[in-house]
N, C-alpha and C positions, 0 to 999 in steps of 0.2 A: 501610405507606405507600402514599396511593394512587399509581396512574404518573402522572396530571397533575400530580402533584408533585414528582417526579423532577428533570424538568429544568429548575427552578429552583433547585435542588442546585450547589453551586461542583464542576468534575468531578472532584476525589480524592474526594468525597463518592459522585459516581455510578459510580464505581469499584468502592466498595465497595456500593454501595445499590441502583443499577439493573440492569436487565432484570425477572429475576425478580423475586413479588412473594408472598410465599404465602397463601393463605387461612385461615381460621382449623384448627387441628389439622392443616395440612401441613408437608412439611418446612421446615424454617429453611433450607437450603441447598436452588441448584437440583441436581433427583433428575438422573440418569443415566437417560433414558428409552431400553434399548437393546430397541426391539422395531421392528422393520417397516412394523406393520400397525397399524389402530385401527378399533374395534367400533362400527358403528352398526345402529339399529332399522328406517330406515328405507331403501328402495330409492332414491327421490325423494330424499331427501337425498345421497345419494352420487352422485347423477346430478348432483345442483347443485353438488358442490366438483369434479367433472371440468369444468363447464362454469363454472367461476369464479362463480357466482352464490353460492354461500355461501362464507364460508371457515372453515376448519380444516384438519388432520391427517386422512390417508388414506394416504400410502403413505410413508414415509423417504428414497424417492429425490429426495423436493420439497420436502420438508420436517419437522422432527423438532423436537420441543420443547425437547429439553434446547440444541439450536443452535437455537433461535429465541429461547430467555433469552438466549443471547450477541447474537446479532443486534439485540437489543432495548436491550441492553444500550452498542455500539458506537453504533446511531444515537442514542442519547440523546447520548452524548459528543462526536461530532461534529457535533451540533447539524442532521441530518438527518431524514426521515420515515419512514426504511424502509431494514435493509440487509437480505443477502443472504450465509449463509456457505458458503464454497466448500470444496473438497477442498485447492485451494491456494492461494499467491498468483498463481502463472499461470494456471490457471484464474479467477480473477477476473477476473485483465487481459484473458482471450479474451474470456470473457462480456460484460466490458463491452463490449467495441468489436464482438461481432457484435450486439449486440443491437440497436445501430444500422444495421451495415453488411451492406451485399450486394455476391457480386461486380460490378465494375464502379465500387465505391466504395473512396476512400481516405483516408486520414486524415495529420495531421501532429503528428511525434512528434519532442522536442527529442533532440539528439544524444547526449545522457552519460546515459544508460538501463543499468540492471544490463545485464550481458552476456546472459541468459536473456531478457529483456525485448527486447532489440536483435534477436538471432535471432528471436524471437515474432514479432514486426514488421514486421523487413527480409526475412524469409525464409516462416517457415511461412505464416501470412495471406496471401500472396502466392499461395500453390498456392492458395488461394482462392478468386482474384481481387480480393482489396483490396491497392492499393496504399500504403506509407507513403512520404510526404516527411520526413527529418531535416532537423531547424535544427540554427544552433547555440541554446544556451539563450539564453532571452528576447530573440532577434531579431525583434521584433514585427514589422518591415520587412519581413525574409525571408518570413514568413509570410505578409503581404500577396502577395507576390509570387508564392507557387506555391502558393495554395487556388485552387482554381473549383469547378465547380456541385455535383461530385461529393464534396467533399471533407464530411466527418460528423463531424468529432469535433478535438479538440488532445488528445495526451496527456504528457504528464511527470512528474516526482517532483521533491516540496517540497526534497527534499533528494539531486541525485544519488546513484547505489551505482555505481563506488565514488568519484568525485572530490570529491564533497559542496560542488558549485554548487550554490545557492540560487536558487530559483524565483519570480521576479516576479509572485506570483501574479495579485495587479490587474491589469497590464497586460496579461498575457499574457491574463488573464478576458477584459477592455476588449474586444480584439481580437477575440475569439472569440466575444462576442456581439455585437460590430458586424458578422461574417461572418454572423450567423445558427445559428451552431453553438456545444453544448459544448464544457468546460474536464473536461478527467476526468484524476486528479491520483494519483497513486500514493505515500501518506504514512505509508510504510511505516516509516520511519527515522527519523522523526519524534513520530509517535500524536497521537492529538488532546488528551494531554498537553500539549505542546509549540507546535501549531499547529491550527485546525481550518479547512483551505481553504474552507470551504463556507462560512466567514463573509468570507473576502477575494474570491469570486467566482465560484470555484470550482463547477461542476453534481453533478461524481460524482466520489468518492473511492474509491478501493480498499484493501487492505491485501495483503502473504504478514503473516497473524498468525502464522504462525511465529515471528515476529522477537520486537518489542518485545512485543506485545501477550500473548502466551504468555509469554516471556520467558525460559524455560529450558531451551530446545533439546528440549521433550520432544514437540511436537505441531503437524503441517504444518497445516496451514488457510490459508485468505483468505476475503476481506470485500471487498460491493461495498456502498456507501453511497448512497442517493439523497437529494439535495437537496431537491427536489421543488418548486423554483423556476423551471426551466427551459421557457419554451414551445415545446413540441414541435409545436405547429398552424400554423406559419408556412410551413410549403410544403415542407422538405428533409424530412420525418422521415414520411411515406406507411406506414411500417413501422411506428409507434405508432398514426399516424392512419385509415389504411384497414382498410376490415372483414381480418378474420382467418378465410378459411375453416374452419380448422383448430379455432374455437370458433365456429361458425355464425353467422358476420359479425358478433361483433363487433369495437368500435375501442377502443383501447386508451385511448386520452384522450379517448374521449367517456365512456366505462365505469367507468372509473375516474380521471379528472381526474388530480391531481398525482403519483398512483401510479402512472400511466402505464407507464411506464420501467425501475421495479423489476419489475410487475407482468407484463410479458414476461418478464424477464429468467428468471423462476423456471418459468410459464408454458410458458415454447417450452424455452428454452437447456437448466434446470436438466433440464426434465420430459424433453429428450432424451438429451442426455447425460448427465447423471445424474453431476453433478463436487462431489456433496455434502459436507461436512464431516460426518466420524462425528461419532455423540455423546457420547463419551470425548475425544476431540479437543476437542470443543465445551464440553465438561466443564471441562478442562484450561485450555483456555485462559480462559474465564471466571476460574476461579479464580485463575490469572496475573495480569488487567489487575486485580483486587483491591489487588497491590501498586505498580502502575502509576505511580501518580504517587510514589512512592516511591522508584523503581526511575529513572525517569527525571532527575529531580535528583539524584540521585549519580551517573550513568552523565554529564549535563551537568556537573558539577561536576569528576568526575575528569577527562574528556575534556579540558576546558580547561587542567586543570595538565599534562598529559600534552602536551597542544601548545605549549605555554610552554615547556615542557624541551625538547621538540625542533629550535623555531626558535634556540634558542642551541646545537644540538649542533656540532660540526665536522664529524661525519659524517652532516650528513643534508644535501643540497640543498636541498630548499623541505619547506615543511610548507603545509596548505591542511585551515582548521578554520573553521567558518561565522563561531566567535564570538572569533578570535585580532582583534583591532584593525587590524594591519598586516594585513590580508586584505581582498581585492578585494570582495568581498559584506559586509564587515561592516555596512554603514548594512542591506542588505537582512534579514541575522540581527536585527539592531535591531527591525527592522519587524514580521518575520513570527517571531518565535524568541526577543520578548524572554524568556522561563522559562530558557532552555536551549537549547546547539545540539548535542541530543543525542549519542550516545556514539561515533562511526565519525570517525577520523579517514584522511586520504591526506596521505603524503610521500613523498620522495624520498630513495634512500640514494645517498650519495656513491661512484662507481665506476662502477654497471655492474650488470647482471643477476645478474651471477655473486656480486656483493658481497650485493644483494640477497637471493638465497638464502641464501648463506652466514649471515646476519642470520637471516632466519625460523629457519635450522635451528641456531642457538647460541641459541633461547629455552626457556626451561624453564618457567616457571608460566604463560605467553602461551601459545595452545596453536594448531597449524596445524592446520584443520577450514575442511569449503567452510561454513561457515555465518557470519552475522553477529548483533549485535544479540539479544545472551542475556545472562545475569548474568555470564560468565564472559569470563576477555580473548580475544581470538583475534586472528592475522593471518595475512592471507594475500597472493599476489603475482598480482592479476589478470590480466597479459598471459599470465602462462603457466599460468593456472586455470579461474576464474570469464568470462574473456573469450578465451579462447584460440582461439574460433571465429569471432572476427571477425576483419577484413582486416584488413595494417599501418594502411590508409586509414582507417577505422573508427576504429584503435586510437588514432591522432592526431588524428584529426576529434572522438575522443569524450575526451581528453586525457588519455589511460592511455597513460603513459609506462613503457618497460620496466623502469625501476629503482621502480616503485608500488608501495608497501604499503600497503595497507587495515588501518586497525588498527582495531580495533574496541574499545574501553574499559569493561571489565567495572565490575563494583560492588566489587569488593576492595578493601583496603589498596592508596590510590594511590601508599606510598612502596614498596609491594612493588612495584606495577608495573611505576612507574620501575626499580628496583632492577634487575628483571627484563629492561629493555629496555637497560639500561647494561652489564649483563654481558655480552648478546649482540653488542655493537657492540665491545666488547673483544676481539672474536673474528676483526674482522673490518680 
């Protein structure tokens, strides 16, 4: 199939059909390309892919085939021009936002961010020199109120980790491009299954493909996604637009127009640090978003009864699911989630911390592991885990409550689940 045909493909189709594409007598599946290095004839020629004037494959730390099928494969589904796959999902997140920022520069970042993502942020970029301002989510107000000249970027996730607020994606865009600046959106918890920001407004997306996207807790990666709608020539962005010593002046949006932006990214960030995704990894996870859309309608499907059962429990205090009716963002699930509101649920156990515990450690087919968003069910207790390194302040400004569990809803038997989550409340 040629690739211009690709993505007119419905995306369970380009699930299984896109990136790779083989030529006649190659493999049917994409190979595992684990080598290094790649052979050419000419000197001029390799002097041209160091200087961006040609492209291809030269060295693994920038780029590797068997992650450029997946790469190829992700921007099709998110209906982007170009992604980028990373070692991680933090790794992403740096990349995206230095590839805009210098110290001196900061950006604004909504408040209920995974906990990893919050430190990334609030703390390490900081030793930097970029500063981040927290909202709360979709305070479009707030935002007006503490961006100035210096400010480069909005970041968030379509789907909080772990409170799972839902993200106004339009508005919060709206905003961001009446500042002059991108929307870079973290749709991790989500997949472009579910949602694809970049058609509500959205500039750049990210992933940890760890999660959904792989899907079976075998393989770390991330993905950065460019839109390749975004005009970087309006005066903040001198970092795409002025020449680049480092390739012999030139500019990145003169040079290459809408690929601007990725085309750094891989360029300066990847070619320096070197935060590549192996190609086993790359492998892996390809072969994961294969069952993708498959994976996510039952992970939406059980999640939903699994929320049903717990707003009527006695022992849970609130429960908070994107697509429960009684829930505060439901019209927003509506909007941006009508498929599924994917698999991660947050409630509350009735008690206390210690109730709480006691809950995770009476589960027996739910399994406690710092991970999310695999086939398999999992929970865990954020305040004192995945978020433990952030302040009380933090921990209520970001609405992780000490009695929080993160549940995460596998693809099993949903009456096993239940089953599974009533035994342990019995315990407690």
């Amino acid at each position: 199939m040629k690739r211009e045909d690709i993505r007119n493909l419905k995306l369970d189709s380009i699930c299984v059909q896109g990136g790779y594409q083989p030529e006649k007598g190659e493999p049917r599946i994409a190979p595992i390309v684990q080598s290094t290095a790649y052979k050419y004839d000419s000197a001029d020629t390799v002097g041209n892919l160091f200087d961006l004037k040609e492209s291809g494959y030269f060295y693994s730390r920038l780029a590797n085939p068997t992650v450029g099928y997946l790469e190829e494969k992700v921007a099709q589904l998110d209906g982007g021009i170009a992604a980028m796959g990373t070692s991680s999902g933090q790794s992403a997140t740096l990349i995206s936002i230095l590839t805009l920022c210098s110290q001196g520069d900061n950006i604004i970042a909504m408040n209920n961010l995974y906990g990893g993502t919050h430190t990334l942020l609030g703390s390490t970029i900081g030793k930097l020199g970029i500063k981040t301002k927290f909202v709360p989510l979709n305070d479009v107000d707030r935002i007006r109120e503490v961006v100035d000249e210096n400010t480069k970027l909005i970041f968030s996730e379509t789907i909080g980790n772990p409170t799972v607020g839902v993200l106004d994606i339009e508005a919060v865009a709206d905003v961001a491009h009446q500042l002059g600046i991108p929307l870079v959106v973290d749709n991790t918890l989500v997949t472009p299954l579910l949602c694809r920001p970049l058609d509500h407004g959205a500039d750049i997306v990210v992933y940890s493909s760890t999660k959904y996207l792989d899907g079976h807790a075998t393989s770390v990666g991330g993905l950065i996604v460019d839109g390749g709608k975004f005009d970087w020539t309006k005066g903040k962005f001198p970092c795409l637009t002025e020449p680049d010593p480092n390739y012999h002046g030139l500019s990145y949006t003169e040079t290459f127009a809408d690929l601007a932006y990725i085309t750094k990214a891989r360029a300066v960030y990847m070619r320096d640090f070197g935060a590549i995704m192996s190609p086993f990894n790359g492998f892996l996870t390809n072969l994961g978003i294969e069952t993708l859309a498959l994976r996510m309608e039952r992970h939406s499907e059980n999640a939903l009864k699994v929320a049903e059962y717990l707003e009527k429990h006695d022992k849970v205090q609130w429960v908070k699911y994107p697509k429960l009716k009684t829930g505060a963002d439901y019209e927003l699930a509506e909007k941006y989630l009508p498929k599924g509101g994917s698999g991660v649920i947050s409630f509350g156990v009735k008690g206390g911390v210690e109730e709480t515990k006691k809950w995770i450690d009476s589960l027996k087919m739910i399994s406690l592991v710092v991970h999310v968003a695999d086939v398999r069910s999992h929970a865990l207790h954020p305040a004192s885990m995945t978020h433990r390194q952030l302040s009380e302040a933090d921990l209520k400004a970001g609405g992780i409550s000490p009695n929080l569990v993160r549940l995460s809803v596998g693809i099993e038997n949903v009456e096993d689940i239940i089953a599974d989550i009533e035994q342990a409340f019995k315990n407690i």
